[in-house]
C-alpha positions in Angstrom: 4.4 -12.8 11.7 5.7 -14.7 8.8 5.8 -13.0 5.8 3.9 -14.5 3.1 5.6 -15.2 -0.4 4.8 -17.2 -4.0 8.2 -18.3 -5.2 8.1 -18.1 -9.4 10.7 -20.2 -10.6 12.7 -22.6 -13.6 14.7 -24.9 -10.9 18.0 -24.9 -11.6 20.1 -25.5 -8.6 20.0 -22.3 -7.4 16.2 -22.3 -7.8 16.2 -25.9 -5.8 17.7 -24.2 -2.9 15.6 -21.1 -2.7 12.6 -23.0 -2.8 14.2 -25.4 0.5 14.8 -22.0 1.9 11.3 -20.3 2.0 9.9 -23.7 2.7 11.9 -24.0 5.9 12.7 -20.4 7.5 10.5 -19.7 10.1 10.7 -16.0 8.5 8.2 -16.3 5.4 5.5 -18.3 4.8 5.2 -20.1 1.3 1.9 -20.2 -0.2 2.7 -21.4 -3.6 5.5 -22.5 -5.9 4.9 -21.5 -9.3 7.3 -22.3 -12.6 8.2 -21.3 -15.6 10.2 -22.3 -18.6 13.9 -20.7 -18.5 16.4 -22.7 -17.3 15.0 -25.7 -18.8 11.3 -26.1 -20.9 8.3 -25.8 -18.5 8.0 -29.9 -18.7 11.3 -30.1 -17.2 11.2 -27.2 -14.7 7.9 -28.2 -13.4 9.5 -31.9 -13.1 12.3 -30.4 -11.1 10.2 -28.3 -8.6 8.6 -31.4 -8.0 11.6 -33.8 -7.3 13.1 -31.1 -5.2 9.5 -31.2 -3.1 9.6 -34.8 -2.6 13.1 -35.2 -1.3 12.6 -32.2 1.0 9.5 -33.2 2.5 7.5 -30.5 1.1 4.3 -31.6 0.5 2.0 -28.9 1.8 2.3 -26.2 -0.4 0.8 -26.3 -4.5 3.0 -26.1 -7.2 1.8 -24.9 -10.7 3.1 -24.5 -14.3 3.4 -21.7 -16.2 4.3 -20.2 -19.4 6.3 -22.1 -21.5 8.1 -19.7 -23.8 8.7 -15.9 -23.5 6.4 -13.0 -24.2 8.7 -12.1 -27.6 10.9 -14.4 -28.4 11.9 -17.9 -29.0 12.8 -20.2 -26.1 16.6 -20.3 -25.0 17.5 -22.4 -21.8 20.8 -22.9 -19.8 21.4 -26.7 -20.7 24.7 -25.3 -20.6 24.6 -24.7 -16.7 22.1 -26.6 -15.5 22.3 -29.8 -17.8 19.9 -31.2 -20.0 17.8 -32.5 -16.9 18.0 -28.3 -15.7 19.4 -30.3 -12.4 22.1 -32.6 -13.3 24.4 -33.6 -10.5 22.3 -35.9 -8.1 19.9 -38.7 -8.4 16.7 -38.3 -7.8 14.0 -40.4 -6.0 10.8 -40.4 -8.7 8.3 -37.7 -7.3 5.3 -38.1 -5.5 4.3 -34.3 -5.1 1.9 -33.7 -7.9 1.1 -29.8 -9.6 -2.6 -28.5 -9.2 -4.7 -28.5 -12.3 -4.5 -24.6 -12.5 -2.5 -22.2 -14.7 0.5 -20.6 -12.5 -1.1 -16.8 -13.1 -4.3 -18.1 -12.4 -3.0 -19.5 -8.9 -0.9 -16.7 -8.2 -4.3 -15.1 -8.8 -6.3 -16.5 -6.4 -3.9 -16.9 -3.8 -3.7 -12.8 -3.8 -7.6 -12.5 -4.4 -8.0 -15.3 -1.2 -5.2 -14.0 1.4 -5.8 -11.9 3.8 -2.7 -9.6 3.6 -0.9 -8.4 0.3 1.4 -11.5 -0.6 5.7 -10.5 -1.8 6.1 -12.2 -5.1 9.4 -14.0 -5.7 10.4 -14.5 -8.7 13.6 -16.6 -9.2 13.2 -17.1 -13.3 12.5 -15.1 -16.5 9.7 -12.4 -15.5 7.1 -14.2 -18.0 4.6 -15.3 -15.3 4.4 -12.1 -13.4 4.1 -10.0 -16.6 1.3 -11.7 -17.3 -0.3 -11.5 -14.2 -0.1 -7.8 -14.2 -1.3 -7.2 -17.6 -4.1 -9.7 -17.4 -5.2 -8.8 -14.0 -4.1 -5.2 -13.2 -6.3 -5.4 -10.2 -3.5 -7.4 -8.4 -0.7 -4.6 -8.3 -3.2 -3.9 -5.0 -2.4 -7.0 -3.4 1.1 -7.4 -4.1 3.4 -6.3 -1.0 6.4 -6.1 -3.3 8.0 -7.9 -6.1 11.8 -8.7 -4.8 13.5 -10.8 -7.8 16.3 -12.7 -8.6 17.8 -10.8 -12.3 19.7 -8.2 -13.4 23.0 -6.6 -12.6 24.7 -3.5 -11.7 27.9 -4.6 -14.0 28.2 -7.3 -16.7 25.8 -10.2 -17.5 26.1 -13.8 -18.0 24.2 -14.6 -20.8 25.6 -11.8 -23.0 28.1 -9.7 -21.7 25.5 -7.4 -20.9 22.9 -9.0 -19.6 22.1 -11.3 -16.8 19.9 -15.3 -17.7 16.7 -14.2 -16.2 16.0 -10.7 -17.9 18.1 -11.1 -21.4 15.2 -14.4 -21.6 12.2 -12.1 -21.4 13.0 -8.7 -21.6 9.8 -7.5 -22.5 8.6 -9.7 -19.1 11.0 -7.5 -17.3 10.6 -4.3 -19.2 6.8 -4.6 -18.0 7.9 -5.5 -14.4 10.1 -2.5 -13.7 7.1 -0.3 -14.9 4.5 -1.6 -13.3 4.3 0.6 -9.9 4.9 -2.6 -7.6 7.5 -1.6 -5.2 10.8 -4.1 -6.9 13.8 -5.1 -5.3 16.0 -6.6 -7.8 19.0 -9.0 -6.4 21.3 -9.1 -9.8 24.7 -10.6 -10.3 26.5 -8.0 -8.7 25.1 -9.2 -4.8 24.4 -13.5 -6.0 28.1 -13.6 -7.0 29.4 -12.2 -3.3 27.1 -15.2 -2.3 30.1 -17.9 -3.1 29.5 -21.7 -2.4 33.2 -22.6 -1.5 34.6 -26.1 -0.6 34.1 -24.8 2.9 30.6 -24.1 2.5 29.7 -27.5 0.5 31.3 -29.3 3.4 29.0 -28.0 5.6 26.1 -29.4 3.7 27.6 -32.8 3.8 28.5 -32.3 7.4 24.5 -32.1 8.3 25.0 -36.2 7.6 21.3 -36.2 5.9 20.3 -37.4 2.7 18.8 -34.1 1.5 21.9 -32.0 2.7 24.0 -34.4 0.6 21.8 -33.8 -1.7 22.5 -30.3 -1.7 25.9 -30.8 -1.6 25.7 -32.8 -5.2 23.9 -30.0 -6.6 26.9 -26.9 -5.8 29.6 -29.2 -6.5 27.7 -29.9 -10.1 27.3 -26.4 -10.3 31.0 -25.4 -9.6 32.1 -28.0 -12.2 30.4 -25.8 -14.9 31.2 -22.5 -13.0 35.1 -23.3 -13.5 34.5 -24.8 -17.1 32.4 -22.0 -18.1 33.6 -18.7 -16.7 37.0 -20.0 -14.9 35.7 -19.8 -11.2 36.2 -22.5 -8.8 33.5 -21.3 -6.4 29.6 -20.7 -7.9 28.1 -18.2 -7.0 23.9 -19.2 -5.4 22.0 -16.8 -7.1 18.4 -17.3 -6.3 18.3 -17.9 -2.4 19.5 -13.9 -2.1 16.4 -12.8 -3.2 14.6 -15.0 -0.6 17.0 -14.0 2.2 15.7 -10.6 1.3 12.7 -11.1 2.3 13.7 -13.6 5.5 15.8 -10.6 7.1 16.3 -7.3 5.1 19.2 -6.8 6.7 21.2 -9.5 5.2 20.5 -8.3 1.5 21.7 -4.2 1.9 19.9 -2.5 -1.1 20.1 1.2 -2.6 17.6 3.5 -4.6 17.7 3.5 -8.2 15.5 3.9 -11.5 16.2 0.8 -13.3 15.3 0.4 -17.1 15.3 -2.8 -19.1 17.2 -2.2 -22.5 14.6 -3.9 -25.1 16.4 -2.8 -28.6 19.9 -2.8 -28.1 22.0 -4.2 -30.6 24.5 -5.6 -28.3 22.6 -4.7 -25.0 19.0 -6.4 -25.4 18.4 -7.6 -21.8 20.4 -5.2 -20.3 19.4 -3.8 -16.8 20.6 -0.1 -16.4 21.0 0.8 -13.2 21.3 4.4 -12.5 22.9 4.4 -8.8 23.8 7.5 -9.3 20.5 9.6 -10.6 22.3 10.6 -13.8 19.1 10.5 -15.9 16.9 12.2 -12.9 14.3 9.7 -13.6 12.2 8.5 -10.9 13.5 5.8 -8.8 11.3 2.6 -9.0 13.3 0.3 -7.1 15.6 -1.0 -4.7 18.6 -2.5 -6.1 20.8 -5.2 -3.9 24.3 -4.0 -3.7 25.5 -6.0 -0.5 25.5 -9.5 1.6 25.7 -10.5 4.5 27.4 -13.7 3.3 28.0 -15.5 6.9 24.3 -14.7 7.9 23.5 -15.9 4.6 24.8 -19.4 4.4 23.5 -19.8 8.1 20.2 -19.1 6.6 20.8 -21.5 3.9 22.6 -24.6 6.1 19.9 -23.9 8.8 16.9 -24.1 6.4 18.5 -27.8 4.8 19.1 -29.1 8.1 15.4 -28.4 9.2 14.2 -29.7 6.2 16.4 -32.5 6.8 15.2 -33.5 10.1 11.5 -33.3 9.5 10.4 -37.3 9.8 9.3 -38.8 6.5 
């Protein structure tokens, strides 16, 4: 049976992929798509999810805003990454696919409230949404299968050379989620950047000879434009769809035990994820921490899931 999942999300490129992912693998079943401000304000984010629902044909499954700053502090998106759109590259058609007149927790809510089976939660974005959810309604942690993420790192970051985008903008988001009891599988930099879109793997995007897989295309080469501007590599890495392909096939995404703690005071390591791999602190391990990729299965995944998408009729 599919596995069913509520993406949480600031699309982003890598966020526009993910979401064509869990839309199209026969593997999960996508209840919701939820966003939140992070790589872009929520306005723009939101805007995004939607354009990326109308050129894939996904038109079945409600999409939701959020919260639009973090818990703590002030608002600081990736215009440097993502462009002041927070999905610069291609042109897209204006979109059709509306958001539901409901809060994002409140959705997320409901959905786990309505479903018959605990629901995985996938966030792909600063933690804010899914912090508030627990606090608000602790009553969920019950119907949550497992919280498997898109943050973090075992190494260095790359929003401060400690800390990784999505925790280092809500750490207190974070700090809450790691805590929380949910069983968490974190996907950090160390696994997305094994998960490399080369020329090779661009091409086979345009090879599908669709619209939306030129579309994707568009969106890594952007991406690998400000990859080799900003941090002097040709090839970006796709950060968000790991955490999906988690969930799709385990096996894909090999993970180890480890207490993870989200630094919330340091100086020079505020955001930090510290991973302890090794059980140097003897503390308690609460969660499963990505450390390999299967990056051929991967990108199979990934091409597979466009080229579904790409074929549905319009």
């Amino acid at each position: 049976m599919p596995v069913p999942i509520i993406i949480d999300c600031d699309p982003g490129h890598d966020d526009a992929l993910a979401i064509m992912l869990a839309a199209a693998d026969p593997a999960v079943d996508l209840l919701a798509i939820t966003t939140v401000a992070g790589n872009q304000t929520l306005e723009k984010t939101t805007l995004n999810a939607r354009r990326v629902c109308t050129i894939a044909g996904i038109t079945d499954v409600p999409i939701a805003a959020g919260c639009d700053r973090p818990l703590v502090q002030p608002l600081g998106v990736a215009a440097d990454v993502h462009g002041e759109s927070g999905l610069d590259g291609p042109r897209f058609p204006e979109p059709t696919v509306e958001v539901v007149p409901e809060h994002a927790v409140e959705l997320i809510h409901r959905i786990l409230g309505e479903h018959p089976e605990p629901v995985t939660l996938v966030p792909t974005a600063p933690l804010t949404n899914i912090a508030l959810l627990l606090t608000r309604y602790p009553e969920s942690v019950s119907r949550i299968k497992e919280i498997v993420l898109m943050g973090g790192s075992t190494e260095r970051g790359n929003r401060t050379p400690a800390a990784e985008f999505n925790i280092c903008s809500d750490p207190e988001a974070a700090d809450i989620v790691f805590r929380s009891g949910v069983p968490v599988t974190m996907c950090g930099l160390n696994v997305t950047h094994q998960a490399l879109a080369t020329p090779e793997v661009i091409a086979r995007f345009e090879g599908l000879g669709t619209e939306l897989g030129g579309v994707c295309a568009q969106l890594l080469a952007f991406s690998a434009s400000m990859y080799s501007r900003l941090w002097d590599m040709p090839d970006p890495p796709l950060h968000d769809p790991v955490a999906v392909a988690r969930v799709i096939d385990p096996a894909i995404v090999g993970c180890a035990d480890a207490n993870v703690t989200v630094e919330l005071h340091g100086r020079h390591t505020r955001g930090a994820t510290v991973v302890d791999l090794h059980r140097y602190l003897g503390r308690p391990v609460n969660a499963r921490v990505a450390v390999t990729l299967n990056v051929p299965a991967f990108w199979d995944r990934m091409v597979g899931a466009v080229a579904a998408l790409g074929a549905r009729p319009a």
